[in-house]
N, C-alpha and C positions, 0 to 999 in steps of 0.2 A: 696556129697552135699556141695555148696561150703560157707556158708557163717554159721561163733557160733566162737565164742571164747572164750579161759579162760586164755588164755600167760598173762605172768606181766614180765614188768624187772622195773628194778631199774629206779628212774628221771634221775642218771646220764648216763645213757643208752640210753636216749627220748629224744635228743635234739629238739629243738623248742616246748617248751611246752609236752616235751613226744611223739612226731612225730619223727620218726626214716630221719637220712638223705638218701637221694637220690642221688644214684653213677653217676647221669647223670648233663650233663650240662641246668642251669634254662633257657640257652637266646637259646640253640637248642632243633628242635622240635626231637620227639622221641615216636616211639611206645610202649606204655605198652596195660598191661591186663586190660580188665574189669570185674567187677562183682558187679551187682546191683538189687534192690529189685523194683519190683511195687507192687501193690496191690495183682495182681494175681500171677506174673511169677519171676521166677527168670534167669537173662539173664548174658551169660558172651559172651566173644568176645574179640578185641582190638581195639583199637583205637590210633590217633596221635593227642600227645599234645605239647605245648610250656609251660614249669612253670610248677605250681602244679595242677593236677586234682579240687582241692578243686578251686583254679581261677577260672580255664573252666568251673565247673558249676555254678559257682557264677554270669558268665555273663548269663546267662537263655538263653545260643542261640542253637540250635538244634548241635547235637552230631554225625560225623559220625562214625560207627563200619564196621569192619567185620570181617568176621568167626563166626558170631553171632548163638548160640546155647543156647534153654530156656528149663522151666524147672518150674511146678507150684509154687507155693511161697513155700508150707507148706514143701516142702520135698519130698513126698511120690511119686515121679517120676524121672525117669532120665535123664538126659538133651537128648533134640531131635535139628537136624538141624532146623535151622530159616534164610535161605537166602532171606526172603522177608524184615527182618529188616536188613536197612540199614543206621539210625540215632533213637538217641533217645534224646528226647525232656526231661531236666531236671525237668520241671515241672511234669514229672510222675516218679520222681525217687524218693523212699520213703529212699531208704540206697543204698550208691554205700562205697564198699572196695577200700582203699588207702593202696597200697605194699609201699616198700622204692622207688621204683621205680617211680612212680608216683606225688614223691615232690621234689620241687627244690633244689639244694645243697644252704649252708649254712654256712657260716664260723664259727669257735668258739668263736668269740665277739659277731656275731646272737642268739646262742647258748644260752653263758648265759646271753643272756639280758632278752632272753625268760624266762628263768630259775628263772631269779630275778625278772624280773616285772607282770608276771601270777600267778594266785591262781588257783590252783587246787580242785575242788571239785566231791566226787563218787557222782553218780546218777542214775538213769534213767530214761530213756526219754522215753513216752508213743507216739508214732506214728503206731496208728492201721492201720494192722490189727502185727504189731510189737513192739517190748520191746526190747530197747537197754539201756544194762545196763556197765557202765566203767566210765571213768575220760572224766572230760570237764575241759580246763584252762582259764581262764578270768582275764582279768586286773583290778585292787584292784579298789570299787567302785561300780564291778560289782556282779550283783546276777544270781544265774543259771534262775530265774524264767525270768528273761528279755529277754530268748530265742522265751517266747511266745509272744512280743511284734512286730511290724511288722519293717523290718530292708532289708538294700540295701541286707545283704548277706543274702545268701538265705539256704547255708549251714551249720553245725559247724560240727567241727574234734571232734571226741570222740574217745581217748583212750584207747586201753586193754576194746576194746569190747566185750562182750557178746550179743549175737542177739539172740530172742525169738518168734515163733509164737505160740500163745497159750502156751500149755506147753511142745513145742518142740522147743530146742536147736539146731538151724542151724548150723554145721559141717563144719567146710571146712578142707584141708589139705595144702593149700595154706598159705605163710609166711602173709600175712593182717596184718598190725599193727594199722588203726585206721578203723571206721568209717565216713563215713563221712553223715550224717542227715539233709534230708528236712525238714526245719524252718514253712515251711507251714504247716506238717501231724503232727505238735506236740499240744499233746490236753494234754497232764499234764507233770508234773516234779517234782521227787523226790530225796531226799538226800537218802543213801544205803550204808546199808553194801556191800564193794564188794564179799565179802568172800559167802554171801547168796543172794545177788541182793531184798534183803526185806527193806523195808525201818525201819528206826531207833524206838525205842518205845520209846516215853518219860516215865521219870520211875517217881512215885510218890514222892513228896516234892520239896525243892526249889533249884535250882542248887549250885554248891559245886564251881564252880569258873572254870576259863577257858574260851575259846572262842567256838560259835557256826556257823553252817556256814553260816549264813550272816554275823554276825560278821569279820567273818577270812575276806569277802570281801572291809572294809571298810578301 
């Protein structure tokens, strides 16, 4: 089953924000894998990009695949041939996986600029009928809850994902290092332990000093 995860590395291991670099060139095009969620199915294949997958579906223009093989959402089936899909329209992509392969190379001044000027925050993102829970980076200012506001991109990279339907952990064996989440299927946003994917308890009386995470964003 190809799409759960629980890997962590270290920030200085994730350059651009915790995005692993890609051993390919950003200005030639290049086949990579695919693997993405709809509603119902779960579909993998490949396809040919220029730049970063996270781009391509940012422009909302139809996507084409092939070798395309699906597989229902929740798991409980094995992927089956699908040679009648032959594109797929980002606006029904709820999660598509981002390998290294798949993002542009990146020099180490890019690197840590990422490093220095993004805030990191755990979460998770409610886009039924799925739960992706990992790290989102955002520029100081910014709040994870602004994901739900309406915005050019139509994507965000999430981090040392974990993917959930119901209370089944989608699996893959594949290297995935982020998610990548439609803007559009997100109905809530939570701050989380990532160790449990629960979100935090406030504990009674009045805070002891330190920053919280809107704070850290400002």
């Amino acid at each position: 089953m190809p799409f759960g995860f629980g890997r962590r590395k270290s920030e200085a291991d994730q350059p651009s924000g915790g995005i692993a670099v890609a051993a390919a060139d950003a200005a030639r095009e290049r086949a990579i894998r695919f693997f993405g969620l709809t509603e119902e199915w779960r579909l993998r294949g490949s396809m040919a990009i220029t730049g970063r997958l996270l781009d391509t579906l940012n422009k909302r223009e139809a996507i084409a695949l092939v070798d395309v093989t699906w597989a229902p959402a929740d798991g409980d089936a094995n992927f089956e041939p699908a040679p009648g899909i032959k594109t797929v329209d980002p606006y029904d992509l709820i999660v598509v996986m981002a390998g290294p392969e798949t993002l542009a190379t990146t020099d180490e001044d890019e690197r840590a600029a990422h490093r220095i000027h993004k805030v990191s925050f755990d979460v998770a993102l409610n886009a039924p009928p799925f739960r992706v829970v990992g790290t989102i980076h955002m520029y100081p200012g910014s709040e994870p809850d602004g994901l739900l506001d309406r915005s050019t991109q139509m994507f965000v990279a999430v981090t040392n994902p974990t993917v959930t339907i119901g209370d089944t952990i989608l699996e893959t064996d594949a290297p995935e290092d982020v998610a990548l989440v439609n803007r559009f299927y997100l109905r809530g946003i939570d701050q989380v332990d990532l160790s449990t994917g629960e979100a935090y308890q406030r504990l009674p009386g009045t805070p002891l000093g330190g920053t919280n995470w809107r704070e850290r964003a400002r």
